[in-house]
N, C-alpha and C positions, 0 to 999 in steps of 0.2 A: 683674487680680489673680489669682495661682495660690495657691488656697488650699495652705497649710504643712497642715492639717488637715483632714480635709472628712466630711462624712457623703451619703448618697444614697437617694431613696425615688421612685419609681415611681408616680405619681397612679391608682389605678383606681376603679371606682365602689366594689367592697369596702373598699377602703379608706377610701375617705370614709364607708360606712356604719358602718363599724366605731368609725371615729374622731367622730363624730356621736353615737356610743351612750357615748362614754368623756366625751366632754368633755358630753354632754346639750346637744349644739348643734346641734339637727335644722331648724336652718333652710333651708327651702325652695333656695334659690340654691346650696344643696351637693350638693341630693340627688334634686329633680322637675326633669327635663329639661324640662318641659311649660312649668312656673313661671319655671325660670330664663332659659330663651328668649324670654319676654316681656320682659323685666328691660332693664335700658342693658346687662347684661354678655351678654345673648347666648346666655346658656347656663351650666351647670353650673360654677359654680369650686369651688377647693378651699379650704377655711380656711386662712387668713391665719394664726393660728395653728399648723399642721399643718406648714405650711413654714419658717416661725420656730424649728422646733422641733429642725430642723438645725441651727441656729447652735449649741446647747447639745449637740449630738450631734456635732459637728464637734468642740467642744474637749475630747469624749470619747475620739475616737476615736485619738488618738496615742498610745493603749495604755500611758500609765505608770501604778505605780500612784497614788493616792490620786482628784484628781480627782473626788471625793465629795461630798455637799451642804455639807461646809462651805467648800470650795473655791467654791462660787456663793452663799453665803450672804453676801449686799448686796453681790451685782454689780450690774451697770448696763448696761442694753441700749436704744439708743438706734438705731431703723429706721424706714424710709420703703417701703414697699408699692408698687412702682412699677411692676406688669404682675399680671393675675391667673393663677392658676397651676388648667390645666386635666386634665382627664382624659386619659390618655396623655403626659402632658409627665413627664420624666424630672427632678427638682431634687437639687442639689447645693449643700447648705450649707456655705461655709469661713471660717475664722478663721484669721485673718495677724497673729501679732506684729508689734506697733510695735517697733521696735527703740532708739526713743527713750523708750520709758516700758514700763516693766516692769508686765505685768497688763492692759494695754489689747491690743485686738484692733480691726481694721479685717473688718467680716464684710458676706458677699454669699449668697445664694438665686441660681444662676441654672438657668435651663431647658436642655434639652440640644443648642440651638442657641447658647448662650452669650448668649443676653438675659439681663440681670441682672431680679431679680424684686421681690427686697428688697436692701437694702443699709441700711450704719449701722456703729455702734462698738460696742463689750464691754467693760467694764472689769470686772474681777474684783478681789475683797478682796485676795486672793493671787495671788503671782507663778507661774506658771505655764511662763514661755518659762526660766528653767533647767534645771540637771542633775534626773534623776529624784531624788523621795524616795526 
């Protein structure tokens, strides 16, 4: 899949602390190298959230106007978490119109080796693959 849309963030340890202080999610496995290394994961991940968070920054990014919270207001986002996304790993969220249903999006997370990370569908209240408002 080539994301139509995409957004991009850079995993670093500031940003997981930063992002740990907004969302009040300091849990251990994001942020104690010490802790996480004991874990099945090996080491520091990033929130599962954090990378999610491109899929909705993806359908921002095609710069038209409107795309505002009533554009996502009772959408539907249905993903699978399939790699965990590490410190220095480059991610990139996109959103692919279906071209069979207006307002659904087929979206991926992948890492900058082209592992997919997350993946799943979007369906939005509003059609959004038209002409700009």
């Amino acid at each position: 899949m080539t994301g139509n849309w995409d957004a991009s963030l850079t995993v670093t340890a500031p940003v997981l602390r930063c992002y740990a202080g907004l969302t009040r999610d300091a849990n251990p496995i994001h942020l104690d190298e010490s802790f996480a290394r004991g874990t099945i994961m090996g080491g520091i991940i990033a929130h599962g959230t954090l990378s999610a968070a491109l899929l909705w920054q993806a359908l921002r990014a095609d710069g038209r106007a409107g795309a505002g919270p009533e554009d996502f207001a009772g959408a539907s986002l249905t993903i699978r978490f399939r790699q965990p996304v590490r410190i220095g790993d480059t991610v990139r969220g996109e959103a692919v119109p279906d071209p069979d249903a207006p307002g659904r999006f087929a979206v991926r997370v992948v890492r900058q080796n082209g592992e997919t990370v997350i993946d799943g569908a979007l369906t939005l209240s509003t059609d959004m693959t038209g002409p700009s408002r």
